[in-house]
C-alpha positions as CSV (number, residue, x, y, z in Angstrom):
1,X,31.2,98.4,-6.4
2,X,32.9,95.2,-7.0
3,X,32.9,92.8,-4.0
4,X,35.9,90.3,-3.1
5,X,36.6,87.6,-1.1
6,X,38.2,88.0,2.3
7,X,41.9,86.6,2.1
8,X,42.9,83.7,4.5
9,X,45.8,81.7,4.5
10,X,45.4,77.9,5.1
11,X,48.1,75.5,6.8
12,X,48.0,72.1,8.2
13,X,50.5,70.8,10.5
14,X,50.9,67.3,12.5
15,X,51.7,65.6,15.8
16,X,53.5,62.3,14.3
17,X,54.3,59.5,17.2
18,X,56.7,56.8,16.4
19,X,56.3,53.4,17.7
20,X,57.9,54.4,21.2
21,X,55.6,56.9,21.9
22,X,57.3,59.7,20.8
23,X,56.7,63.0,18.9
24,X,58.3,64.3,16.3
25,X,59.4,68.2,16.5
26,X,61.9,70.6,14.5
27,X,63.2,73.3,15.7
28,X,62.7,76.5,14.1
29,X,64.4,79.8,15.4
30,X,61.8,81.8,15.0
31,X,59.3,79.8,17.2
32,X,61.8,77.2,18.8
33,X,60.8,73.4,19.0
34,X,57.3,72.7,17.3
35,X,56.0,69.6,15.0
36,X,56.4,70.0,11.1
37,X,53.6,72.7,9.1
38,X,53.1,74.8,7.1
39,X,51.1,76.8,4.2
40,X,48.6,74.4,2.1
41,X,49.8,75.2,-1.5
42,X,47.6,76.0,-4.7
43,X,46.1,72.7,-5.6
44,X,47.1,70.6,-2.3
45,X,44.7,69.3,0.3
46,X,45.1,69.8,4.0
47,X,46.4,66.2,4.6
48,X,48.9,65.9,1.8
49,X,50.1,69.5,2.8
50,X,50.8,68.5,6.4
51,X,52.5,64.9,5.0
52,X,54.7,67.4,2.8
53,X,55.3,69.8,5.5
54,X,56.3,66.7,7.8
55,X,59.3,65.5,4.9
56,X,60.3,69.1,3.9
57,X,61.1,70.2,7.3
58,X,62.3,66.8,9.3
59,X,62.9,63.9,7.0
60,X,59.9,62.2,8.3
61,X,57.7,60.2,6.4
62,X,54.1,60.2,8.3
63,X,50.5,58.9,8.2
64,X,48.0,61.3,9.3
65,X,45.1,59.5,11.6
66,X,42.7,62.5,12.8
67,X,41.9,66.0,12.8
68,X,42.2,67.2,16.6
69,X,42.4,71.0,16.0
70,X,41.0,73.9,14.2
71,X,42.2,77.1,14.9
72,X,41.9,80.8,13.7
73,X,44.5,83.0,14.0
74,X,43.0,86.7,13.5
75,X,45.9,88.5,13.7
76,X,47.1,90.4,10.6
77,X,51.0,91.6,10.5
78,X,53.8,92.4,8.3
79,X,55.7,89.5,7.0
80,X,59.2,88.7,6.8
81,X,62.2,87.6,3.5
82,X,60.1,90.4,1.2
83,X,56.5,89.0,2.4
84,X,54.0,91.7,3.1
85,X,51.0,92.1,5.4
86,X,50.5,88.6,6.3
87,X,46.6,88.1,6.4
88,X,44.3,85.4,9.2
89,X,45.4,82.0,9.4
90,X,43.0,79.2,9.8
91,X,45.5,75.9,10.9
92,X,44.4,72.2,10.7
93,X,46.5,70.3,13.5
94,X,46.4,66.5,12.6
95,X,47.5,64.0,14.8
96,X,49.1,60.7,13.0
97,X,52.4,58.5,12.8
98,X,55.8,58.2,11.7
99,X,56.0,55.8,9.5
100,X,60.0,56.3,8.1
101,X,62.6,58.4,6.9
102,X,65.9,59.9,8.0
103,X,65.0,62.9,10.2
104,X,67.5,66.3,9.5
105,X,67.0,69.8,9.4
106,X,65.9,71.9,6.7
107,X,65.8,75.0,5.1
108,X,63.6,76.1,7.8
109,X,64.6,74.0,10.4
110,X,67.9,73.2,12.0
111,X,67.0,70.2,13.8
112,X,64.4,67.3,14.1
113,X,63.7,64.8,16.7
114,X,61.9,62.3,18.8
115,X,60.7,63.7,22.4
116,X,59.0,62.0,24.8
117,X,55.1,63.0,25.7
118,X,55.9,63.7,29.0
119,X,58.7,66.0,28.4
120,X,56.9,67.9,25.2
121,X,55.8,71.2,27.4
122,X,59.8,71.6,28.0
123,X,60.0,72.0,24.5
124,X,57.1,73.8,23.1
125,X,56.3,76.8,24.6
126,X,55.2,78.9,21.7
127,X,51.7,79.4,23.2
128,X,49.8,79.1,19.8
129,X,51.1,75.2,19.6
130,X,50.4,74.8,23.5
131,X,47.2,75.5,23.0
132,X,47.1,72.8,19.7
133,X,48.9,70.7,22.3
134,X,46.3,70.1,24.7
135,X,43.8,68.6,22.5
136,X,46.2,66.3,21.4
137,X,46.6,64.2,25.0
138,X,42.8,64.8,25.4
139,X,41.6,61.2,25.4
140,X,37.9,61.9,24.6
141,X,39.1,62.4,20.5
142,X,37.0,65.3,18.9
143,X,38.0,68.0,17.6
144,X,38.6,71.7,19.3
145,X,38.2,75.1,18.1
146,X,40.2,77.8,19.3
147,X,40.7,81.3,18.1
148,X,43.4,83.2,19.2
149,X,45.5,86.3,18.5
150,X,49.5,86.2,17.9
151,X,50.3,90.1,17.3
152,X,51.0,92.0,19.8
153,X,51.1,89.6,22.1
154,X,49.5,85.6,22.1
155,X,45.5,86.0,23.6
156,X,43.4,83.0,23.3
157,X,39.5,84.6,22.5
158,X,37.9,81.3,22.2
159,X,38.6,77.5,22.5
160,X,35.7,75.0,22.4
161,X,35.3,71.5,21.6
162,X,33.0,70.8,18.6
């Protein structure tokens, strides 16, 4: 019997401030405000996926500074636009900077902007980037592990800093 490799998808995303203190979000109607990601492509690294993710999807040009969040989504469900079961997600959230561009919408989202830090929670409520969220204003850097569940319904198993 021939063994194989379990199947994981990899994305990276990133928390970009701007000089003011802001942080960059789009706005995507399926999940509503969130920061630019995505799906690390054949052949890309983590950190030039999340810089690509960050142009694609807002117009932002950004510098990526630290990694301040692993997590594993272990939920398995069927796709959308002709994709099939979409398999576990393991997500690198980086935190970094803007460092230029023209921010617009995109193909997959209608709208990018600037929001201030104390007002982010108004925006994101998808409780997957919540959760991401919180490591970001934790001042102690590190990096935190959490391991949740999106289908049916968001349950965080596990979050730990390691």
């Amino acid at each position: 019997m021939e063994k194989s490799f379990p199947t994981h998808i990899v994305a990276a995303d990133i928390i970009a401030e701007n000089d003011k203190g802001e942080i960059l979000l789009v706005y995507d109607p399926r999940r509503g405000w969130t920061w630019p990601g995505g799906i690390v492509e054949n052949g890309e690294n983590p950190i030039d996926a999340a810089k690509r993710e960050a142009l694609e999807e807002s117009g932002a040009e950004v510098e990526i500074d630290r990694l301040i969040c692993v997590s594993s989504n272990t939920s398995t469900y069927m796709g959308y636009g002709g994709y099939g079961m979409v398999p576990e997600k393991v997500i690198l959230t980086f935190a970094g900077r803007y460092i230029g561009g023209e921010l617009r919408g995109s193909d997959e989202t209608t709208k990018a902007m600037f929001a201030p830090k104390e007002k982010l929670l108004e925006y994101v409520t998808a409780p997957a980037y919540v959760c991401r969220l919180r490591k970001f204003f934790d001042p102690g850097g590190g990096v935190i592990f959490a391991e949740y569940k999106t289908k049916p319904e968001f349950s965080l198993v596990l979050e730990r800093d390691i």
